[in-house]
Structure formats: C-alpha cells, structure tokens
C-alpha positions as a Markdown table, in Angstrom:
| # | Residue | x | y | z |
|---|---|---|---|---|
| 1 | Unk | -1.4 | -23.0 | 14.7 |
| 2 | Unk | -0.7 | -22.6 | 11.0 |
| 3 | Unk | -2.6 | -19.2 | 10.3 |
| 4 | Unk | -3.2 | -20.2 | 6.4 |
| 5 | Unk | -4.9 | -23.2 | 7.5 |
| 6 | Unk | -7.4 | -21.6 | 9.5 |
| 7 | Unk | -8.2 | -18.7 | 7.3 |
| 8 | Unk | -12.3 | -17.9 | 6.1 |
| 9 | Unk | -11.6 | -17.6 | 2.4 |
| 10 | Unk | -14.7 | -16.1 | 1.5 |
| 11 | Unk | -13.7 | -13.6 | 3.9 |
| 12 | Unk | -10.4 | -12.6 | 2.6 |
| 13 | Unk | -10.0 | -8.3 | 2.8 |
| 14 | Unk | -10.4 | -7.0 | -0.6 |
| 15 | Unk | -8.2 | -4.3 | -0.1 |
| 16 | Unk | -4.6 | -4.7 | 2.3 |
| 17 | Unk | -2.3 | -1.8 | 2.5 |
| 18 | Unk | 1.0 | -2.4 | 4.1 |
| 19 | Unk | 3.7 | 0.2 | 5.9 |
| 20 | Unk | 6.6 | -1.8 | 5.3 |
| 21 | Unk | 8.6 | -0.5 | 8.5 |
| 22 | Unk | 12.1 | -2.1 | 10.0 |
| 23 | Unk | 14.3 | -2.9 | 7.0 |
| 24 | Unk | 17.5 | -0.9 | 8.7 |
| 25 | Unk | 16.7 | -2.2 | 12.3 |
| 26 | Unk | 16.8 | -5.7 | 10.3 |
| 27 | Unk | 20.0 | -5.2 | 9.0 |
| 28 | Unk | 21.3 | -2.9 | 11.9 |
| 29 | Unk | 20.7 | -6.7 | 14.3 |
| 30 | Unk | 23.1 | -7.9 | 11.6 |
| 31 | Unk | 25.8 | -5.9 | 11.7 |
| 32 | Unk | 24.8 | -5.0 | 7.7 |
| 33 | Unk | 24.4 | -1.4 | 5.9 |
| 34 | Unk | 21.3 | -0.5 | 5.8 |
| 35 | Unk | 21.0 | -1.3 | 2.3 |
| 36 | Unk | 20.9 | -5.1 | 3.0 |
| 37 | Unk | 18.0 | -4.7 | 4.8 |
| 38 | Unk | 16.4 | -3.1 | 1.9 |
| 39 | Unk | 17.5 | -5.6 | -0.6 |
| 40 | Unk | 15.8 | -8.3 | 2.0 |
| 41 | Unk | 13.0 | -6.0 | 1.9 |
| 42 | Unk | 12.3 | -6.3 | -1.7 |
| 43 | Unk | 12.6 | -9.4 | -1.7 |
| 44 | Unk | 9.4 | -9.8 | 0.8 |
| 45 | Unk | 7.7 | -8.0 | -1.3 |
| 46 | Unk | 7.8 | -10.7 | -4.2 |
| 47 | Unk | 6.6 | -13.1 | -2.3 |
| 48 | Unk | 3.7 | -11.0 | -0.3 |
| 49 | Unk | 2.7 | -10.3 | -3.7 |
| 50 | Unk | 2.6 | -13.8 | -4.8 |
| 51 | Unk | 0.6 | -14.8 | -1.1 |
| 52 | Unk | -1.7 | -11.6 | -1.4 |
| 53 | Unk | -2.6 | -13.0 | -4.8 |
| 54 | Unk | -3.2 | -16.5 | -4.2 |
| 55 | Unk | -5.2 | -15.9 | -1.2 |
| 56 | Unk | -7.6 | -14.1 | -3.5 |
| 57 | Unk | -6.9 | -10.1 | -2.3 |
| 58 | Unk | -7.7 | -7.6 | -4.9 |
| 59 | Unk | -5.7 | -4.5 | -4.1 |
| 60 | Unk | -2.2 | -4.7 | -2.3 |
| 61 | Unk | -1.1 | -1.3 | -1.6 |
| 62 | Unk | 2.2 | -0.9 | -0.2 |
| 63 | Unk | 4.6 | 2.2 | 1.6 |
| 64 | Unk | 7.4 | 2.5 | -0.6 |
| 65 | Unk | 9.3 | 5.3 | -0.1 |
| 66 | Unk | 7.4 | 8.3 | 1.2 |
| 67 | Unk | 7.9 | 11.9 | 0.7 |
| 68 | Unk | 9.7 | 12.7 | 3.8 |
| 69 | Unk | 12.1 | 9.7 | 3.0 |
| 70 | Unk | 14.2 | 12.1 | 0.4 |
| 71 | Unk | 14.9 | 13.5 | 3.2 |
| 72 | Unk | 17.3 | 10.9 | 3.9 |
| 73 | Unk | 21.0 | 10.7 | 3.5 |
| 74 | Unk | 22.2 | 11.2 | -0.6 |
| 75 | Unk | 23.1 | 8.1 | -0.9 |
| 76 | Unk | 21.0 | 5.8 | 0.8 |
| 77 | Unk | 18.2 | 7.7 | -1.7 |
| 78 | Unk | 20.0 | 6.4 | -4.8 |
| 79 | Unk | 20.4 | 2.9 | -3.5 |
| 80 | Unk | 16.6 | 2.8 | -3.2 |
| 81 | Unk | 15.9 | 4.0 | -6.5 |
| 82 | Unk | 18.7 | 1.5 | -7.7 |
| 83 | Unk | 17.0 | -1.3 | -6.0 |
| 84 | Unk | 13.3 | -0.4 | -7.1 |
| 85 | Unk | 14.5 | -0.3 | -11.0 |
| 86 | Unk | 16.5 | -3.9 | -10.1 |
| 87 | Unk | 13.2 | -5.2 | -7.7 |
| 88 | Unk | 10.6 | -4.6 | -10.7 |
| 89 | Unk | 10.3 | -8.5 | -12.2 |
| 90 | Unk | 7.6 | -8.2 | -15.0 |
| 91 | Unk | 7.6 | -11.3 | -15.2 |
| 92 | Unk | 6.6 | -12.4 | -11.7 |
| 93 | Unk | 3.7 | -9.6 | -12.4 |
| 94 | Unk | 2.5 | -11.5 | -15.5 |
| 95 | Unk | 2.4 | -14.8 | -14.5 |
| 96 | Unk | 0.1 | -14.0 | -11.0 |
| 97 | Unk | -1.6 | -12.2 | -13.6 |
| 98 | Unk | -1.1 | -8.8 | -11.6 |
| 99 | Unk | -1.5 | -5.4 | -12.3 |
| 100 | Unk | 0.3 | -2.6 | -11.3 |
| 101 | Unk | 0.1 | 1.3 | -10.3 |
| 102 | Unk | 1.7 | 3.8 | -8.9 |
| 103 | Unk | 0.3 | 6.5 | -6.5 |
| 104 | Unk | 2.4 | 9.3 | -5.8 |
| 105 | Unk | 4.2 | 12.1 | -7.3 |
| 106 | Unk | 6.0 | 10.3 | -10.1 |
| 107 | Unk | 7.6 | 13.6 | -11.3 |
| 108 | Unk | 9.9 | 13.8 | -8.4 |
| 109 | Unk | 11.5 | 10.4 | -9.0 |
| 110 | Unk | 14.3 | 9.8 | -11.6 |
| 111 | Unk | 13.4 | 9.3 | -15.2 |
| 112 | Unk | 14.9 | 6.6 | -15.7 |
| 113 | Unk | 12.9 | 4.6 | -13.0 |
| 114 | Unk | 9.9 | 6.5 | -13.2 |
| 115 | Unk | 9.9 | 5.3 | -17.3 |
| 116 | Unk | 10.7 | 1.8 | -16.1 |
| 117 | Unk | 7.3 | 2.1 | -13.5 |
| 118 | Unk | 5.4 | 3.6 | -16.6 |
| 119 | Unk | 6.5 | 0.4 | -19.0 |
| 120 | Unk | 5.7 | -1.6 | -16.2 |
| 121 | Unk | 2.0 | -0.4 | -15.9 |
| 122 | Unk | 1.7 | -0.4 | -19.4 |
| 123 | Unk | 2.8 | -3.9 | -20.1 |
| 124 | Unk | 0.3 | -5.5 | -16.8 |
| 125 | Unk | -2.5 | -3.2 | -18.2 |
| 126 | Unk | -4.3 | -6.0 | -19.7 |
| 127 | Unk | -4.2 | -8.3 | -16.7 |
| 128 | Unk | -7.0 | -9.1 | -14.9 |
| 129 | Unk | -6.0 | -10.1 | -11.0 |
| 130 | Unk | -4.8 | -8.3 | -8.1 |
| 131 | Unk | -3.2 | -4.6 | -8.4 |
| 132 | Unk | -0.4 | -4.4 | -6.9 |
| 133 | Unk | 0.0 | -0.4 | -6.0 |
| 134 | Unk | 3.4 | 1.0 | -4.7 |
| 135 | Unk | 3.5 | 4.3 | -3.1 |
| 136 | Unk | 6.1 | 6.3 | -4.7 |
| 137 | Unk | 7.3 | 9.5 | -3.0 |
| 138 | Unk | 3.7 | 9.3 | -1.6 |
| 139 | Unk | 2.0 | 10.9 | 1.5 |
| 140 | Unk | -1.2 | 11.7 | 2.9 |
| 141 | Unk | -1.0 | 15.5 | 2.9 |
| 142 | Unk | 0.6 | 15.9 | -0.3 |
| 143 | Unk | -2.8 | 13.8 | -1.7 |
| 144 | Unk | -4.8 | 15.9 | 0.1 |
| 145 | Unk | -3.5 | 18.9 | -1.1 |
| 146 | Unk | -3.4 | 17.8 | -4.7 |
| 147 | Unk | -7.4 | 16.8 | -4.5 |
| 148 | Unk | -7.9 | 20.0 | -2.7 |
| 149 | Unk | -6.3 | 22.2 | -5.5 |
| 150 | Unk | -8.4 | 20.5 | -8.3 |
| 151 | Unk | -11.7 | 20.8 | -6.4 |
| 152 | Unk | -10.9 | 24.1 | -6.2 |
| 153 | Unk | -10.0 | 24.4 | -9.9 |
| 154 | Unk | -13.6 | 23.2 | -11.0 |
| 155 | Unk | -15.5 | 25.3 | -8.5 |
| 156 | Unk | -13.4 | 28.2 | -10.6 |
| 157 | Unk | -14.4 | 26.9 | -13.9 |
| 158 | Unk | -18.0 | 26.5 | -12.7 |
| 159 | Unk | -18.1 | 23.1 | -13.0 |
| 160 | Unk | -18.8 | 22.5 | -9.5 |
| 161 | Unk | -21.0 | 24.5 | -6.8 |
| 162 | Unk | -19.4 | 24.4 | -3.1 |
| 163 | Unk | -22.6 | 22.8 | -1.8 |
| 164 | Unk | -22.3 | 20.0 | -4.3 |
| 165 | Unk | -19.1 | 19.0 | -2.3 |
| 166 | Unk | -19.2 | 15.6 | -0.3 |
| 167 | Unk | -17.1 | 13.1 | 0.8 |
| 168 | Unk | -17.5 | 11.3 | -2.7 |
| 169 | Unk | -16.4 | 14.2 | -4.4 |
| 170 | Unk | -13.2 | 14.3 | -2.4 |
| 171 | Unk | -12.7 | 10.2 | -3.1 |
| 172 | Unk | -12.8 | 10.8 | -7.1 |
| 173 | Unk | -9.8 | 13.5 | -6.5 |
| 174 | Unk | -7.6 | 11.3 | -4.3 |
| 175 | Unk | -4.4 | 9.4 | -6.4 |
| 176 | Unk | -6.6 | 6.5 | -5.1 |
| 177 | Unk | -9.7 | 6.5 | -6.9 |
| 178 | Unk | -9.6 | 3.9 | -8.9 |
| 179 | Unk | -9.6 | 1.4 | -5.9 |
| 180 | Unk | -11.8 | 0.9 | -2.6 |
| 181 | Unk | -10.7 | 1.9 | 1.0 |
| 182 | Unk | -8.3 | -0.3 | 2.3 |
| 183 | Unk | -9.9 | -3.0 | 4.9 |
| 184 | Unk | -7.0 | -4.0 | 6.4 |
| 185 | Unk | -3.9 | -1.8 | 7.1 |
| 186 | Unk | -1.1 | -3.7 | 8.3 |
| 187 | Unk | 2.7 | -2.1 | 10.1 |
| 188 | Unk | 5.8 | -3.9 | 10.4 |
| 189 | Unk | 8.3 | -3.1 | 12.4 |
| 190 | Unk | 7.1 | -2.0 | 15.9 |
| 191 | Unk | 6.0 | 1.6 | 15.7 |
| 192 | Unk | 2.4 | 1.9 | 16.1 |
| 193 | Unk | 1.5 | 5.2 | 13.9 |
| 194 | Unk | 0.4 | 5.8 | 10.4 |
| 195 | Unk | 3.1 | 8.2 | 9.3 |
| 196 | Unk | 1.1 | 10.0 | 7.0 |
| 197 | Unk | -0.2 | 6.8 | 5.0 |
| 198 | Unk | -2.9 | 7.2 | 3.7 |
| 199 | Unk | -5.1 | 9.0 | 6.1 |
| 200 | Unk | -8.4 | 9.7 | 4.7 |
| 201 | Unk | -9.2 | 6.2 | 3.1 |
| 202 | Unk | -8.0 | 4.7 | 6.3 |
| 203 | Unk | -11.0 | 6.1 | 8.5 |
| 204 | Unk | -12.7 | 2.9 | 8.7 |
| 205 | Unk | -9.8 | 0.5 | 8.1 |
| 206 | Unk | -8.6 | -1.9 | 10.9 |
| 207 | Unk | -5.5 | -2.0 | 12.1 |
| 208 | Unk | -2.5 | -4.2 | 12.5 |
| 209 | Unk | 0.6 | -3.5 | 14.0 |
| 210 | Unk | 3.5 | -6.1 | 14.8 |
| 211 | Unk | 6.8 | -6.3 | 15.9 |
| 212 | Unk | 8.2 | -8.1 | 13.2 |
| 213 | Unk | 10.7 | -6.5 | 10.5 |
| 214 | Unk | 9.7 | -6.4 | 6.9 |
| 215 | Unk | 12.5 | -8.9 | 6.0 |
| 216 | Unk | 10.5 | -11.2 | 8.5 |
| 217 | Unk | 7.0 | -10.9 | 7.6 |
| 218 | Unk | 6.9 | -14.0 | 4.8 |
| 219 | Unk | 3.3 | -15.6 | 3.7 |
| 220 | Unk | 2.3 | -16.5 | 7.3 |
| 221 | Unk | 2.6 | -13.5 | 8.6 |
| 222 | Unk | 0.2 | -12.4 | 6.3 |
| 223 | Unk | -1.7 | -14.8 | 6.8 |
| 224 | Unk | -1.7 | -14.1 | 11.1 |
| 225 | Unk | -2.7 | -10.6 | 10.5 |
| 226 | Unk | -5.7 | -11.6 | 8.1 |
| 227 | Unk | -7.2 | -14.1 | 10.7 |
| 228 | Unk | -6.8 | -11.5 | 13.5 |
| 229 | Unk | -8.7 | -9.4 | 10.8 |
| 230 | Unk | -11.2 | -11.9 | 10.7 |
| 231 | Unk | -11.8 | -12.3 | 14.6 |
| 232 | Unk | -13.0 | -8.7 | 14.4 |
| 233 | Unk | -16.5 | -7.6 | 14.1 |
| 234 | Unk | -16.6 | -4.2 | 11.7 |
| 235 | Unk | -19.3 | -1.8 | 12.3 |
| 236 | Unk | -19.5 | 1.1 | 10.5 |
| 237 | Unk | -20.7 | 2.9 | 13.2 |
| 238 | Unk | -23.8 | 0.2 | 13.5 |
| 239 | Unk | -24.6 | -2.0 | 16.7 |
| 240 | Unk | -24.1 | -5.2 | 16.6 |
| 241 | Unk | -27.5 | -6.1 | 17.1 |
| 242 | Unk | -28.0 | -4.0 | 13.7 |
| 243 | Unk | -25.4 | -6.4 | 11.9 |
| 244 | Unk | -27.3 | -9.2 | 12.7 |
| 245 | Unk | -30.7 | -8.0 | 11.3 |
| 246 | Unk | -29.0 | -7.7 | 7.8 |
C-alpha cells in the first residue's frame, strides 16, 4: 500500500508534533558516533518539513533538544548546537513558504545560535504557510512552571481573581499559545512514553508510536502514521452515536 495515495486530504491533522527519538541507536547499528546519526537526523527533518507542508499541515512541532538533554556528555551538547546553526536553511523555509518559532528557553542556548534562531523567525515572519516550531531546550514542566509563575504574577497585581482561573487562562500562559493542541503526536524510535513533551496540550491528542529511527522515518512514514490517524474515531469524551447527530 502506498500510504500517500490513500490519504483523506480534507482530513489532514492541523497540528503534528513529533518526538524525534533513535538517532544514536541509528548510528550505533552502524558502527558511527553518535553524531552521524544526528547529522541523518537533520536531514529528515528537511524533508518532513517539506512533506508536512505539501500535505497541507499547519503546525509541525518537533522535540529538538529537551532540557534534560544538557544533561548529556560536553561534547556531544556542542555538536548539536553545531549542527542546529549548520541545519537551519532559510531558504528551504522561504520557498515552502514556512514560518518558524521556537518554544523553549532560548536564554539557555548559545548566542550565537540562539541569534541565528531569532534572524531566522524574523526573516519567515511574513510567510503565510505551515509553522514549523522546534523545541529548544524545551519541557513540559519547565512550561508549566513558567505559566504558573505569571498567573501568579497577575493575581498579585490584581489583574486577575483566582476564581477567574480556567483551563483557557492556563492555554494563553503556555510557550504554545499561539497555536492549537496538537492532533496527532507522533514517536520514533521505539519507546512508547512522552518524556515530558508537551503534556498538557497533549490531553486529547492521539498517539503514534513506531519502531522506526528518525533517520528512517522519510515522507511515507508520515504519511502511514496520518492514515492510522485517520482510521480513528476522536471523541472528545462524546459517544459515538453523539458524533453522528452533528
């Protein structure tokens, strides 16, 4: 079966975050540094982009380094921040007409990358297709936390009363606001957890796991996991039976 071929495209997720999981396994089954793996990595990335795109998906989020991963040898760190200021091709952005964001805590990375990320929103600003968001020294908790502090920060000032607090209000804190909830979360790799990836926004998301390595996953890959997304029946919390009456 040729996945592409058999995809719904008026039914295409809006929203597709990806934990990008297996790049040193990858390269480990090679006899390669884990670095290779990376590079391969990136290089996947291009062309999910370019698929994600095409296929007509508006927000591709995607696990690029997390905060626990500076826990990670010295130097395998710098190669990653190497590559990401080598992987970044404005000009792939610009002609998919892409935009793109960061979420995560930009301070903690190099300057010299982090200016190259902030040039690199700058100059895809004023396109008008898919974002492309990477999450940069990025978890869950650490998001949390953040949106936690400046809740707490206007409830201080008087701006806002506890029992004003709701779900939304929590949603316009998050380093995610300017986007929906993902639909689709997808992990390479083999492991079949969320490590910390968005946790909040993923309460309704469905889920994807595979065996394949990052490296591996090329267009129809993507395009496997969005017709098993399309096979499923999403709720809410309804019946079925209350689907159908809409």
């Amino acid at each position: 079966m040729i996945y592409k071929d058999q995809l719904d495209k008026s039914r295409i997720p809006a929203h597709i975050a990806i934990i990008m999981d297996g790049n040193g396994r990858w390269a480990k089954q090679r006899g390669q540094a884990r670095s290779f793996g990376h590079q391969a990595g990136a290089e996947t990335v291009h062309i999910i982009a370019e698929e994600a795109a095409r296929l007509g998906v508006k927000y591709l989020t995607l696990y690029t380094f997390s905060t626990e991963n500076w826990k990670r040898p010295a130097e395998e760190v710098s190669a990653l921040m190497a590559l990401l200021m080598d992987s970044i091709e404005e000009e792939t952005l610009m002609k998919n007409n892409i935009r793109f964001r960061i979420i995560g805590e930009m301070d903690k990375l190099p300057q010299d990358v982090a200016e190259r990320l902030r040039q690199c929103i700058t100059r895809t600003s004023a396109n008008t297709g898919m974002y492309l968001v990477l999450a940069l020294s990025y978890s869950s908790k650490w998001e949390l936390t953040e949106a936690v502090k400046r809740i707490a920060e206007e409830i201080q000032e008087g701006k806002l009363a506890i029992g004003d607090i709701t779900d939304k209000t929590i949603d316009r804190h998050l380093a995610t606001s300017f986007m929906p909830d993902p639909d689709l979360l997808i992990r390479t790799g083999g492991e079949i957890r969320l490590s910390n990836y968005l946790l909040w926004q993923c309460a309704y998301s469905e889920l994807y796991f595979c065996d394949t390595y990052w490296p591996d996953f090329k267009a129809e890959e993507l395009c496997k996991a969005i017709y098993d997304y399309q096979q499923r029946e999403r709720r809410f919390g309804k019946t079925s039976e209350q689907l159908l009456k809409r």
